[in-house]
C-alpha positions as CSV (number, residue, x, y, z in Angstrom):
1,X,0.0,0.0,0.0
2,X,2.6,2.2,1.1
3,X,4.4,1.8,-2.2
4,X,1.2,3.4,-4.2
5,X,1.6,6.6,-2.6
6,X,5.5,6.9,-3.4
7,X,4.9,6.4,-7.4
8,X,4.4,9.3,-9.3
9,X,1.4,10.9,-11.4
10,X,-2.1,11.3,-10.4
11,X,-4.6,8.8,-9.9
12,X,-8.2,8.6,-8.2
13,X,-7.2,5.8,-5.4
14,X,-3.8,8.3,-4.2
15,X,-6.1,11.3,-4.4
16,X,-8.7,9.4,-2.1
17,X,-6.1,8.3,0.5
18,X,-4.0,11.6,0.6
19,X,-5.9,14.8,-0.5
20,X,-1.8,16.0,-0.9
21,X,-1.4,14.0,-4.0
22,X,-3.9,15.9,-6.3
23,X,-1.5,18.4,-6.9
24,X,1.8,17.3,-8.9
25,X,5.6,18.4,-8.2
26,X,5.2,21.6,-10.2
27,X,2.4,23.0,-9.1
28,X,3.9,22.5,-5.4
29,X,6.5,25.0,-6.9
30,X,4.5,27.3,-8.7
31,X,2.6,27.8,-5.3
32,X,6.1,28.2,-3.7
33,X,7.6,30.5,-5.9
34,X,4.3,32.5,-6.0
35,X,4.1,32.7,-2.3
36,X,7.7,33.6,-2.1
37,X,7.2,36.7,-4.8
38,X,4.4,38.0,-2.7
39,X,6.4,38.5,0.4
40,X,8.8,40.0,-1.3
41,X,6.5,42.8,-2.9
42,X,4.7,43.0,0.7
43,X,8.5,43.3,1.8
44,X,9.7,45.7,-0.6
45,X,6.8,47.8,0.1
46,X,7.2,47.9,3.9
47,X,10.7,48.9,3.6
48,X,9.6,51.5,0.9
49,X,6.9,53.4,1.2
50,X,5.3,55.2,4.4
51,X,2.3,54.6,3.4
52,X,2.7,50.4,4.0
53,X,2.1,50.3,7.4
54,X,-1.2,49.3,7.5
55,X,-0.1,46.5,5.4
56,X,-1.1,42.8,6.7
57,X,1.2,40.4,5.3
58,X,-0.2,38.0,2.4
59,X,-1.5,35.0,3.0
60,X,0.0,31.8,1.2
61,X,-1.6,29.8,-1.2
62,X,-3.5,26.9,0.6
63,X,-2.1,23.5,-0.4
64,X,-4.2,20.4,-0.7
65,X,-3.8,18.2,2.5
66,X,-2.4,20.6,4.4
67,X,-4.5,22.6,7.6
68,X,-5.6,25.6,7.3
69,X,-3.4,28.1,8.7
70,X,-4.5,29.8,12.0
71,X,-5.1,33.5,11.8
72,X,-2.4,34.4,14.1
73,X,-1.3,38.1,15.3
74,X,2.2,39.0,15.9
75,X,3.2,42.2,17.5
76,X,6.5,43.6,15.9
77,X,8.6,45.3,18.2
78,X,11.1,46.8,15.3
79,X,14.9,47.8,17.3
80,X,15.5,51.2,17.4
81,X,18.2,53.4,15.8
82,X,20.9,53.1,18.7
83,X,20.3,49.4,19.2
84,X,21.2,48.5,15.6
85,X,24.2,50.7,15.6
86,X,25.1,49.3,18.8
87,X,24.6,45.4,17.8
88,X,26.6,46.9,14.7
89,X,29.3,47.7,16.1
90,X,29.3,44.9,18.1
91,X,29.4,42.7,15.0
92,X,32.0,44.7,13.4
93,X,34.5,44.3,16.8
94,X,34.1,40.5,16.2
């Protein structure tokens, strides 16, 4: 049994036992690299514009078989000036 789920393609029987196997290799990527190229926009944008920082972060693109991410809120404490020249400096007496 075990050995079905390891061979490649797409078939009806994987896709009934592992909701994770109706998507190939590629589109796996394509979600990855599309995930990856909106954080760096919402990234770019944060360190960019004054206007961003309202800006929630975007959400990734739900895989099959996989839960369904908690909405979770994180509070960013962002260093201040002195405490990244200090850890710096710190780094550059190393």
């Amino acid at each position: 049994m075990k050995s079905l789920l390891k061979k490649p393609g797409r078939s009806t029987l994987m896709a009934a036992m592992d909701e994770s196997t109706s998507w190939s290799p590629g589109e796996y990527l394509m979600a990855r690299v599309s995930d990856a190229m909106e954080l760096s926009n919402f990234l770019f944008l944060k360190a960019n514009s004054p206007e961003a920082d309202g800006l929630d972060p975007p959400s990734p693109i739900p895989r099959p078989g996989e839960p369904e991410p908690e909405e979770r809120k994180v509070d960013h404490e962002f260093a201040t000036g002195e405490e990244l020249a200090s850890f710096f400096s710190r780094m550059s007496s190393m």
